[in-house]
Structure formats: C-alpha cells, structure tokens
C-alpha positions as CSV (number, residue, x, y, z in Angstrom):
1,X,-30.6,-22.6,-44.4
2,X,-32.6,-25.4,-45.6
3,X,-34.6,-27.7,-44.1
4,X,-34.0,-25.3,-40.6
5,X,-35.7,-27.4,-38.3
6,X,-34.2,-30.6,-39.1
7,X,-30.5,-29.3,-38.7
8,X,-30.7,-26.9,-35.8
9,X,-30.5,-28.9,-32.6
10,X,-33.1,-28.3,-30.0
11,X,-32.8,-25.5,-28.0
12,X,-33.3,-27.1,-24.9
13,X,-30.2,-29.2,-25.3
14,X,-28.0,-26.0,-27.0
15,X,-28.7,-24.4,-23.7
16,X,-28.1,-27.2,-20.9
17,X,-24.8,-27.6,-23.5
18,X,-23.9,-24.0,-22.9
19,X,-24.4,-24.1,-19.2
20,X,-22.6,-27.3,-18.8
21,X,-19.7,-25.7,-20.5
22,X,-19.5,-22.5,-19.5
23,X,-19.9,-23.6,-15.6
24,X,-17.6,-26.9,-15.9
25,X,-20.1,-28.8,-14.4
26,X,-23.4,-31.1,-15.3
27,X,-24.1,-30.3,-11.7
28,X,-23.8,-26.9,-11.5
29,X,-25.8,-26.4,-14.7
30,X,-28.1,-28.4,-13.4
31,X,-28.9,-25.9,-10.3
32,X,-28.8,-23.0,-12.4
33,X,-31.0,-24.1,-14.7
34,X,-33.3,-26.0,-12.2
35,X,-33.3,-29.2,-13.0
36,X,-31.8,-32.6,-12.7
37,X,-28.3,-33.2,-13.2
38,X,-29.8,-36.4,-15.5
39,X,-32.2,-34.2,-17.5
40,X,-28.8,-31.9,-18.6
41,X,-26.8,-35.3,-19.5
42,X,-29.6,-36.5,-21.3
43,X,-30.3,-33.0,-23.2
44,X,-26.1,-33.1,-23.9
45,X,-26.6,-36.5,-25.0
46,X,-29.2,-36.0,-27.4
47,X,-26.8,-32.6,-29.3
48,X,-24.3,-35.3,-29.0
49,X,-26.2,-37.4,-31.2
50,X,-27.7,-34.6,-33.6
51,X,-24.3,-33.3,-34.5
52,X,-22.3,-36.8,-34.1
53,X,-19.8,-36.2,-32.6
54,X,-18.7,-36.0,-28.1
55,X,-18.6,-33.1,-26.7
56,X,-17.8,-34.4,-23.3
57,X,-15.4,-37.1,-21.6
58,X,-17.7,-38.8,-19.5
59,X,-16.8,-41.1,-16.1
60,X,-18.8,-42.5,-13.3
61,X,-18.8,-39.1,-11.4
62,X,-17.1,-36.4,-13.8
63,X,-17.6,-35.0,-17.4
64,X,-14.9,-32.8,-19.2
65,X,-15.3,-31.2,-22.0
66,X,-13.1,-32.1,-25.2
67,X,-11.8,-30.3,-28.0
68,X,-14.6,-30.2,-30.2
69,X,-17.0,-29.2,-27.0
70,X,-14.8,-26.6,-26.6
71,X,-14.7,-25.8,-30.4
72,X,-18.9,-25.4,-29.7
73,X,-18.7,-23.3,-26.9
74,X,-17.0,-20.4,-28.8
75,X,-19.6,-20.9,-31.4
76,X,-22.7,-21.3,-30.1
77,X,-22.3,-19.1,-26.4
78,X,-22.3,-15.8,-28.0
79,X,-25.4,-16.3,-30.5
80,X,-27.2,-17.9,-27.6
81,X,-26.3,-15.1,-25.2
82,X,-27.0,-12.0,-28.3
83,X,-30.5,-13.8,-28.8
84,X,-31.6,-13.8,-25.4
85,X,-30.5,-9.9,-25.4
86,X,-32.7,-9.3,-28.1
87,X,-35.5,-11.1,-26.7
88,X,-35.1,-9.2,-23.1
89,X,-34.8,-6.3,-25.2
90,X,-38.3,-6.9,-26.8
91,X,-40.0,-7.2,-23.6
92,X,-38.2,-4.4,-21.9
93,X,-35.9,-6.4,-19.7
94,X,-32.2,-4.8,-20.1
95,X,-30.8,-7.5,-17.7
96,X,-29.5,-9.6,-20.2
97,X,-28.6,-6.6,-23.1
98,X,-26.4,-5.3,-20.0
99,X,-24.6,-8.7,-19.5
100,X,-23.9,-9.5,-23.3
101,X,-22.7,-5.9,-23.5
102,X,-20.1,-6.6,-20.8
103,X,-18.5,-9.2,-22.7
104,X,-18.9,-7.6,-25.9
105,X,-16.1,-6.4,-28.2
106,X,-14.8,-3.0,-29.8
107,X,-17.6,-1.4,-31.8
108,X,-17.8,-2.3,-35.4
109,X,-16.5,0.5,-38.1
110,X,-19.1,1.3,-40.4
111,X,-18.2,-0.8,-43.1
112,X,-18.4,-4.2,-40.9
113,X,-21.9,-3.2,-39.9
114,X,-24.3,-5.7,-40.9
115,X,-26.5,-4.3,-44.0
116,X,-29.4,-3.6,-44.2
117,X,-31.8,-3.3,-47.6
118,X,-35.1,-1.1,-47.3
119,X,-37.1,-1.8,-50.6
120,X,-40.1,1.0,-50.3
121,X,-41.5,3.0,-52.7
122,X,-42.3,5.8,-50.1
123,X,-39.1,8.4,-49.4
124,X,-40.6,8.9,-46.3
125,X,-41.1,5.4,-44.9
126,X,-37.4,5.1,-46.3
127,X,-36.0,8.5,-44.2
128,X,-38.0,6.9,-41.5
129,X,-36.2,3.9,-40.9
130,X,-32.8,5.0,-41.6
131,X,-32.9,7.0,-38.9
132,X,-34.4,4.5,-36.5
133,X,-31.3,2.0,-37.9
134,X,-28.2,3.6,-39.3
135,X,-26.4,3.8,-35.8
136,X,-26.4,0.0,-36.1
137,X,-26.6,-0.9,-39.6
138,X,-25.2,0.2,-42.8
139,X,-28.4,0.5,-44.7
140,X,-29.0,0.5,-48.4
141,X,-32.5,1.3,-50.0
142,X,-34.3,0.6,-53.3
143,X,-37.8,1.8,-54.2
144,X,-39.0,-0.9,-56.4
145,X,-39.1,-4.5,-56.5
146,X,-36.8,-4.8,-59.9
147,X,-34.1,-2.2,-58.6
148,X,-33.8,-4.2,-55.4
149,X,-33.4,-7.5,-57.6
150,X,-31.3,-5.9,-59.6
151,X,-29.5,-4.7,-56.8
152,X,-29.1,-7.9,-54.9
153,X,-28.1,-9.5,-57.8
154,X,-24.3,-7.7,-57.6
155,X,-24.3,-7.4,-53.9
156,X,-25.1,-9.3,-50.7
157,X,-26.9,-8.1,-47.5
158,X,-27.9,-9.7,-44.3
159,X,-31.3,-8.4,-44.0
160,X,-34.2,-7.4,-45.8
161,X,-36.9,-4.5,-44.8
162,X,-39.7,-4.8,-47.4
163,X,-42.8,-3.4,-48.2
164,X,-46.1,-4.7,-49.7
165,X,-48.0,-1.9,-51.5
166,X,-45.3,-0.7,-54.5
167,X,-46.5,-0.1,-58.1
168,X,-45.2,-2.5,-61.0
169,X,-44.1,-5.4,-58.8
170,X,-45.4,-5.5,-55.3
171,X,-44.0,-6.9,-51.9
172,X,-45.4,-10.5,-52.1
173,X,-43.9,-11.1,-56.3
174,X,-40.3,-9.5,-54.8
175,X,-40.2,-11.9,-52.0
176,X,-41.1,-14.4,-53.8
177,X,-38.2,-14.0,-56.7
178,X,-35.9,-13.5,-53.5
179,X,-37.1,-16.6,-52.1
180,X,-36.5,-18.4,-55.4
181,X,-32.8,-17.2,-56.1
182,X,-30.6,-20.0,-54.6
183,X,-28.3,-17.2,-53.7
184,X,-30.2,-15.2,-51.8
185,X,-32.9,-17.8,-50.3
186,X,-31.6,-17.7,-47.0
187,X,-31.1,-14.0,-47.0
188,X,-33.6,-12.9,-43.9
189,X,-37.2,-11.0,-44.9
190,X,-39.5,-9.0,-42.8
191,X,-42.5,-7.2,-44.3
192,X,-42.8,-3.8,-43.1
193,X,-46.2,-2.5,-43.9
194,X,-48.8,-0.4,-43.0
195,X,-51.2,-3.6,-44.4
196,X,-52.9,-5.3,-40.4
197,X,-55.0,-7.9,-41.7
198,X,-54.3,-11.4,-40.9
199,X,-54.4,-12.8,-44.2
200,X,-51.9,-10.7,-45.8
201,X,-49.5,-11.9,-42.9
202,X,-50.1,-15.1,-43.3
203,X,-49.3,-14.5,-47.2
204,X,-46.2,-12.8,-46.5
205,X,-44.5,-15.9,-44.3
206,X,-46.0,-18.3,-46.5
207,X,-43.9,-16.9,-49.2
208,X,-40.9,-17.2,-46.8
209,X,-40.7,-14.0,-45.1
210,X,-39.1,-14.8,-41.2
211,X,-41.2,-11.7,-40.0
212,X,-44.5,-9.1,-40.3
213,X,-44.7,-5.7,-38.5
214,X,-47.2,-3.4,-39.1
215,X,-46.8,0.4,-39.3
216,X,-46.3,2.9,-37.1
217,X,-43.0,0.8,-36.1
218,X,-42.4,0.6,-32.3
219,X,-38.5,1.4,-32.7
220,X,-37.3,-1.5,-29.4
221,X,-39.4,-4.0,-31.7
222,X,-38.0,-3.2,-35.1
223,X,-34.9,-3.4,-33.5
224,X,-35.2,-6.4,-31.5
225,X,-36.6,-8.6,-34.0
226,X,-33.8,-7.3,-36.7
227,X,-31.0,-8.5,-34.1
228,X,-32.5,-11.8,-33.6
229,X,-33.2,-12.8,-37.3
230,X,-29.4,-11.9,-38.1
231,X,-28.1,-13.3,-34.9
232,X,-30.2,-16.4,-35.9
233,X,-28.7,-16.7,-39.6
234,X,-25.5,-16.1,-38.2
235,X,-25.8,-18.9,-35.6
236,X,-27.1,-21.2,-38.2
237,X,-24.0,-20.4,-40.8
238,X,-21.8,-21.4,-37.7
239,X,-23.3,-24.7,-37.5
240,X,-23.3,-25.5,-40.9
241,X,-19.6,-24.7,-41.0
242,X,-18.9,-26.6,-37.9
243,X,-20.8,-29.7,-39.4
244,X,-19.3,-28.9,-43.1
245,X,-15.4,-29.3,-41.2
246,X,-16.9,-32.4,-39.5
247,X,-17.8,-33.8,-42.9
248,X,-15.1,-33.1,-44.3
249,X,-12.5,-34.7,-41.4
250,X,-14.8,-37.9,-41.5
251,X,-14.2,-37.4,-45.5
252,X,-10.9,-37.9,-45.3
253,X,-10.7,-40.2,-42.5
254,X,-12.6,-42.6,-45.2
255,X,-9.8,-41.9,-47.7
256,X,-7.3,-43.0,-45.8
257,X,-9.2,-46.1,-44.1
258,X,-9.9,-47.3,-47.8
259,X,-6.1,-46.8,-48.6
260,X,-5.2,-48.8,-45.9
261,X,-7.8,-51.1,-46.4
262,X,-6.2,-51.4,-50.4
263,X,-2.5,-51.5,-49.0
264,X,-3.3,-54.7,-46.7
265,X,-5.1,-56.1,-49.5
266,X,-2.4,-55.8,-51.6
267,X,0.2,-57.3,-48.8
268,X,-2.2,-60.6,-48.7
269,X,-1.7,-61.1,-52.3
C-alpha cells in the first residue's frame, strides 16, 4: 500500500479501539491496558479522526459502539490479535499463539493457503525452505530472476522469499523490477541470504524489501516474520477497503445532496 504510514492509523489508538470494543467499556479498557480512561477516549478519538468517521455514541458517562465501530471490530480484532501471535511467537512466548488459536477457524485446504514464491538459484536452499513452509503455505519456486518475473506476471502470490547471489539477474535488479510493477509493488519481499553485511541489508530495504534474514534460517523466525508481513498486508487491504466503501457512501451521498440541491433550485424558479 502506498504512502503506508500516512494511512495506517497509530497503533496505539487501533489497540485502545480494540479493547474498548471488545470489552464494552472505555473503562474497562482502560484497566486492562493500564491507563486512564481519558488517554483510551482520546487514542479513540484521534482513529475517529484518521478514518472520519464515529465509531462510538458518546454521553456524559457511557460510550456505545455504532455500526461502523462494529464494522471495525470484525476487521481490525483478528489482524491485531494474529500479529501479536507472531510477535510472541518470535520471542518464544506461546501465550498469545495459544489464545488466537482458540478462536481460530477450520484449517485452510491447500489451495486457500497463502502462497509463497522462493526465487533461488540453489535446489538445495529451495528443498530447504519448502520443507520448513509447505505445512503452512502453498509454495511456488523459480531459480532466476526473469523466470520469477515471468512468473508473476500471470499469477499473484502473497509473499516473496528471495535471494541475492543468482547469475544473470541478481536479487537486488529482481526486487527492484518487482518494486516497479504497479501490480505487484505491494506484493511483500524478504531477502533470504547467506550475504551478513550491513550494507547489503541496508540495499535490500532500500530497494523496498519489508525484511532481511541471513542464512542458516532459524525456522520460529522465518516463520514468524512471514505471518506478520502477510497478516500486515492483509490488515492494510482491510482498511483500504473499509475507507474505499466509506468513499464511496460519502460519493454518493454528494450525488444526491447536489440533486436536491438542483431540484430546489429549480422549485425557486
């Protein structure tokens, strides 16, 4: 998504949202969360005012959530809830993995598994992470930089694993023509390489990558960071849809203001 950090509201005020909702209550949210019931209005207030539009019925002593509050909820609650499972997951904390699996639905067939596209020029770096990811993933591979152009040209994936050292057309030039392809700009990189140096990181998210790890892959962290980069898109695909249907009500709410406006014109003449 472009321009990320100017259209995903802050996290601080997704979360006291989420709380607030999910607890009914600007005071209860405020306990769990530890702070003031004032601080969670004033974060609600604020993603309120980022996405324009209430999300609470406010009085003197109550605040109910409306329609499009509730409309959030479903949309944010998960992704906030599957990124915090990936993060616990990263730092060895199951807590929260446990409690997002108990609310979690039937297991995906293997066709609605998110995809996965390895581009490596080495078999065995390929074999490797196929069967670190294909319990989770339906994942494709390509071992050059053209094929996996060529590839993604006819078909769409939600992640890409990619390394740096190929022949012909290496990892930098092949995120960089992903990167530049409108259609596949938003499409999620990390560099998987055997390359530690600090300057070719910096490089590789310069170039728009979301991610660098460096070989030998610790499997948790492979893992973790994959589910939070597609849980983030996702999320970010949710708002933008949420705010596209806004713009769109608001769209034709003008249409028929400036219809009416044109019909009492017409009556005064």
């Amino acid at each position: 998504m472009k321009h990320l950090k100017r259209k995903l509201p802050p996290l601080t005020s997704l979360v006291a949202f989420e709380a607030a909702a999910r607890l009914g209550s600007f005071t209860t949210a405020a306990e769990e969360l530890n702070v003031s019931r004032e601080a969670v209005s004033r974060q609600i207030r604020a993603l309120e005012t980022h996405l324009g539009v209430k999300l609470f019925e406010r009085d003197a002593n109550t605040a109910a959530m409306g329609a499009l509050g509730t409309q959030f909820f479903a949309t944010v609650s998960p992704n906030l809830w599957a990124i915090a499972a990936a993060a616990q997951e990263l730092t060895g904390d199951s807590t929260a993995a446990v409690e997002a699996t108990d609310t979690a639905e039937a297991p995906l067939e293997a066709e609605d598994l998110p995809t996965l596209l390895i581009i490596d020029d080495s078999a065995e770096n390929i074999h490797h992470l196929n069967g670190l990811l294909r319990d989770q993933y339906r994942v494709i591979a390509q071992t050059s930089g053209k094929a996996a152009l060529s590839y993604l040209a006819r078909e769409s994936v939600d992640l890409i694993l990619l390394d740096i050292q190929m022949p012909d057309m290496d990892g930098y030039e092949t995120c960089r023509q992903i990167k530049a392809t409108a259609s596949l700009a938003e499409v999620p990189v990390i560099f998987v390489t055997s390359l530690d140096d600090p300057g070719d990181e910096t490089q590789g998210l310069s170039l728009g990558a979301c991610d660098f790890i460096t070989r030998p892959v610790v499997p948790a962290v492979l893992k973790a960071r994959i589910g939070t980069h597609i849980d983030l898109r996702r999320s970010h695909a949710a708002l933008e849809m949420l705010l596209s249907a806004r713009a769109d009500r608001l769209q034709k709410a003008e249409e028929l203001l400036t219809r009416l406006a044109r019909d009492i014109e017409g009556f005064r003449s």
